[in-house]
C-alpha positions in Angstrom: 46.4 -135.2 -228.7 44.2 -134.0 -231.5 40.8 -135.1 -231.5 38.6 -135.0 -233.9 34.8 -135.7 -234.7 33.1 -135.9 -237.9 29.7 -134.1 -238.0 27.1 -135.9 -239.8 26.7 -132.5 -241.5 30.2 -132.0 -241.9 29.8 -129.7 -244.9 28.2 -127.2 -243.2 31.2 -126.7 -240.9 34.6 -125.6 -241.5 37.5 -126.0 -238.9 40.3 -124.0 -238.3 43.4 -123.7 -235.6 44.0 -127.3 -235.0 40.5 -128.3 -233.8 41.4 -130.7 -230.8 37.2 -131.3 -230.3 33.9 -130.3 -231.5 30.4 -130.1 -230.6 28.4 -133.4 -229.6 25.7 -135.0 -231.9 23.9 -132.5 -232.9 20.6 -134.8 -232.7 20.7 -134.5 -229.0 22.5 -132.0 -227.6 19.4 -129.8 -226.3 17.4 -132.9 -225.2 20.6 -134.1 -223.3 22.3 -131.1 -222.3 19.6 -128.8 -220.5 16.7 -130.0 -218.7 13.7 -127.9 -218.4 13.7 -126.1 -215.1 17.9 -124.6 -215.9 18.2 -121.3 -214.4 20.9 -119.1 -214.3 20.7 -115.6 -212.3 23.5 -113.0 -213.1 24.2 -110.0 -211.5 26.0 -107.1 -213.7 28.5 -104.7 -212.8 30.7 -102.0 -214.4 33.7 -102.1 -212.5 32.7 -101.3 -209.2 28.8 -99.9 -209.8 25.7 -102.6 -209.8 24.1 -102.3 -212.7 21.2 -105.0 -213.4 20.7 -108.5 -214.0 20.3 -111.2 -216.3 18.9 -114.6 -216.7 19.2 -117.4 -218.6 16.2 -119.9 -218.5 15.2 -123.5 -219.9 11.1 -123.2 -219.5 8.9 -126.2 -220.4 8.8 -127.7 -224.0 6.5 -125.6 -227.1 5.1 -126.9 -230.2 6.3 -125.1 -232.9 5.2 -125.4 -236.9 3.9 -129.1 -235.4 7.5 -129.9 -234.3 7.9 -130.7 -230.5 10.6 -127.7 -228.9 12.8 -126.5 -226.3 12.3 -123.3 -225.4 15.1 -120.8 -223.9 15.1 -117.3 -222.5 17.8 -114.8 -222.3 16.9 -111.4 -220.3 19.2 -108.7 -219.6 17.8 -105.4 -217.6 20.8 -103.1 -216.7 21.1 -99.3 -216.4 24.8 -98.2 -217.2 25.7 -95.4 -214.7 21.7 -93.6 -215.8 22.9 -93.3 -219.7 22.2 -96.2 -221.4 19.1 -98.3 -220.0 18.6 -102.1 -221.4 15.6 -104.1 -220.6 16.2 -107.1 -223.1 14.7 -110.7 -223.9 15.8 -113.1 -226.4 13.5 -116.2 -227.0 14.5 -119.5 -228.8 12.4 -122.6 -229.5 14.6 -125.7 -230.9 13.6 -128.9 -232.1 14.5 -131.3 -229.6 15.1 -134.2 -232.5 17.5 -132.2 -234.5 18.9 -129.4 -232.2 18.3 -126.9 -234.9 15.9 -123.6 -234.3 12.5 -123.4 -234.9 11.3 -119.8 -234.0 13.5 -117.2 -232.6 11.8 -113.5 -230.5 14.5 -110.5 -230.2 12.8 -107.5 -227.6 14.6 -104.4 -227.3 13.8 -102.0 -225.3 17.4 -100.0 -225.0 17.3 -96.4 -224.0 13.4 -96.1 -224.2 13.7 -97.2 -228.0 11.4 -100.5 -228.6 11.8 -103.1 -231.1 10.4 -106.6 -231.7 12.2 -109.5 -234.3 9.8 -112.2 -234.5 11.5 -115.3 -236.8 10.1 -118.8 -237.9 13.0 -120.6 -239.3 12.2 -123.7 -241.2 15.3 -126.2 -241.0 13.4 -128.5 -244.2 12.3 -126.3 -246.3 15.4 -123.9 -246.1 13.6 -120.6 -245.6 12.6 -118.3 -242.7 9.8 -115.5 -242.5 10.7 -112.3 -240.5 7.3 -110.7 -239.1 6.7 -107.8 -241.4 7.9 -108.9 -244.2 5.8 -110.7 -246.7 8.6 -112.4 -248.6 10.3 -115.2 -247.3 14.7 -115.3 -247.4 16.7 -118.4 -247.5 18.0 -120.1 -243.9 21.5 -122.2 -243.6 21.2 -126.2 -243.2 21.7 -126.5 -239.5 20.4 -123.1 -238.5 20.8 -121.8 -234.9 20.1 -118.6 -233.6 21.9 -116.1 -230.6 20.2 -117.9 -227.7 20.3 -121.0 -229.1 24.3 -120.2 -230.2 24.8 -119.8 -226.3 23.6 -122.8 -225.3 25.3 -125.0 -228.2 28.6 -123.4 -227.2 28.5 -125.0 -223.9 28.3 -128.1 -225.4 31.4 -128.1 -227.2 34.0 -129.9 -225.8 36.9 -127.6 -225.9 40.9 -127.1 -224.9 43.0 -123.3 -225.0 44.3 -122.8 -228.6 40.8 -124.2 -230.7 39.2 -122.6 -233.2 36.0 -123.7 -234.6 34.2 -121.7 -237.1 30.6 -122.8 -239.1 27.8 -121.5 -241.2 25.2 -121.7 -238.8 24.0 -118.6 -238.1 20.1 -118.6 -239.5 21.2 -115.7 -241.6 23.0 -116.7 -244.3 24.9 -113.0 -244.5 25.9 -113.5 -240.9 28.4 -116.2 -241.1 30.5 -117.6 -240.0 30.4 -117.5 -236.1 33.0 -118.2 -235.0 34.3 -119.9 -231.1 37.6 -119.4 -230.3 39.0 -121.2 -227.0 41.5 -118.7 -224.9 42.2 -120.4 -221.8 41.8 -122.2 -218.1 40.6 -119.7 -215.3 39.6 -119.6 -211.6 36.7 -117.4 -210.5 35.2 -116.6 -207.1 31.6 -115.9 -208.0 28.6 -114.5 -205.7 27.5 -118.4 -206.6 31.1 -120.2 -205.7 34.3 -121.1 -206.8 34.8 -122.3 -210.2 37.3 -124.0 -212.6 36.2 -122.6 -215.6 37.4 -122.5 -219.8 36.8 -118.9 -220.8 36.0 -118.8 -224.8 35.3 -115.9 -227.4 32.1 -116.3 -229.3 31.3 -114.4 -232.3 28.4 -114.0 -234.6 29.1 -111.3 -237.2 26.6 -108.4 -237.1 25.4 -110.4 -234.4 23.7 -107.9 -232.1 24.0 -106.8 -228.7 26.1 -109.9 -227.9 27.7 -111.8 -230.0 28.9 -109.2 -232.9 32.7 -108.1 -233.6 32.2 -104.9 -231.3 30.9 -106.7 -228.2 34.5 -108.7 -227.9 32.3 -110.9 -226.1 33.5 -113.3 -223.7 32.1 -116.1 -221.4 33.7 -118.3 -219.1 32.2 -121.4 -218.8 32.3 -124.2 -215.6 34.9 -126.6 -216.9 32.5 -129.4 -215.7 29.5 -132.0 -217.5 27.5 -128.8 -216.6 29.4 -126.1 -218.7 27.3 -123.2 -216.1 27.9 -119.4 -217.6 29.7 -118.6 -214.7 30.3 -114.9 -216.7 30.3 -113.1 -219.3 32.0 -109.8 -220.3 30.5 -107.7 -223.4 31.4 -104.3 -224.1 28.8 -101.7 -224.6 28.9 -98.7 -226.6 32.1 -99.3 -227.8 34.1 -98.8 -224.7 31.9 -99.8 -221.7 32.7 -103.6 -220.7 30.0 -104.8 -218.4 30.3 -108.2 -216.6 27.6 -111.0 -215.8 28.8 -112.6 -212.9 26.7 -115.7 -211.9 24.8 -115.2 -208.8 22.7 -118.5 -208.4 21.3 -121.0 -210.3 19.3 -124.4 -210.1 20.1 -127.4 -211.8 17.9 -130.2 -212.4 19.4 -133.1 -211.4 17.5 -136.1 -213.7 15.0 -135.5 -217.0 15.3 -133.8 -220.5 14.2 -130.5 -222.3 12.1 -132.1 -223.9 10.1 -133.9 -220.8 8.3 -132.8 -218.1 9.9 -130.8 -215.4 11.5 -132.6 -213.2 13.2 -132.2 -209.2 15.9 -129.6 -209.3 18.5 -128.6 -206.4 18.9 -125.2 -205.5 22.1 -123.6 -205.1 22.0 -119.6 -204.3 24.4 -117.7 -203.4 25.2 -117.2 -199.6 
């Protein structure tokens, strides 16, 4: 049966592929969907060799440009087989009323070459400032940015087949993304079992993760708590390295934009 929910932005969204189901209200997503205190640990391997780690994090709530935030991490260190070394972070700060991104922090540090990508994106006024750079460029209506991408994804409520692509990458020249739904999976993870929905998400020119070349996909916990149970991205054109989830902790009650509350545990054993 084809389901089907109207955005109150609608226009900014275009659907394709018989869209069974999309995203929830976007006015509540973060404050709903991911309490502060989230963590996800990742181990990362290249076929058989250990490379590194990752983490994704939901730390306590930020003021940014007045506007109370959610603030999420993404790190990635890994060394692939002593050739390419990667000691990432991506930061994103989103409005907890309207879901949208406030302020947005890219570090590279990737084979000993360093580079920082501080953004303030304002949703209101339709521009965003890029840190060196005087002049200010023109943002989309519902802007979101690649941590921030992640986390919407596992909102979306999602069957094998769908297609859902929107203009809401904060660059305008780097849309659509796109999230395209492949199919059911099992996977035994150092953290469990899971039932999971793997999908493909793309951001074009979208970096390390997200862009055309990464063929990036993640596999989500087909569950209320959509965990990143993994995540496969291909490297240097040819090298697929895999996130597997190791442990994480779950809060079990409060918002992302509250205080931090009790969380449960669950590690890998």
């Amino acid at each position: 049966m084809i389901r089907r929910l109207l955005l109150e932005y609608g226009a900014a969204c275009i659907l394709l592929v018989s869209p069974s189901s999309v995203a929830r209200p976007q006015d509540s997503w973060i404050t709903e969907g991911f309490p502060a205190g989230e963590r996800m640990l990742f181990e990362g391997r290249f076929g058989v060799f250990s490379l590194g780690n990752a983490s994704m994090s939901v730390l306590p709530p930020d003021t940014v440009h007045g506007i109370l935030s959610s603030h999420l991490r993404l790190t990635i260190s890994a060394s692939l087989i002593g050739v390419y070394r990667i000691n990432d972070s991506f930061e994103s700060w989103v409005d907890c009323g309207t879901g949208f991104s406030r302020r947005f922090i890219q570090d590279y540090d990737e084979s000993n070459q360093q580079h920082r990508n501080v953004y303030d994106i304002f949703p209101d006024s339709g521009f965003f400032r890029q840190s060196g750079i005087d002049s200010v460029m023109p943002t989309v209506r519902e802007p979101l940015d690649e941590t921030a991408f992640l986390y919407w994804v596992r909102t979306l409520d999602l069957e094998p087949g769908d297609t859902l692509r929107l203009s809401r990458y904060f660059r305008p020249d780097r849309n659509p993304i796109t999230v395209t739904v492949l199919e059911r999976d099992t996977l035994d993870m150092p953290a469990g079992r899971f039932e999971t929905i793997v999908v493909q998400p793309t951001i074009p020119d979208g970096g390390l993760l997200f862009s055309e070349e990464a063929e990036a996909r993640v596999w989500l916990s087909d569950d209320d708590r959509r965990l990143v149970v993994q995540m496969k991205v291909k490297l240097m054109g040819f090298a697929t390295v895999a996130l597997r989830l190791e442990e994480y902790e779950v809060p079990e009650v409060g918002t992302s934009c509250g205080e931090k509350p009790e969380s449960e545990d669950r590690r890998a054993r």
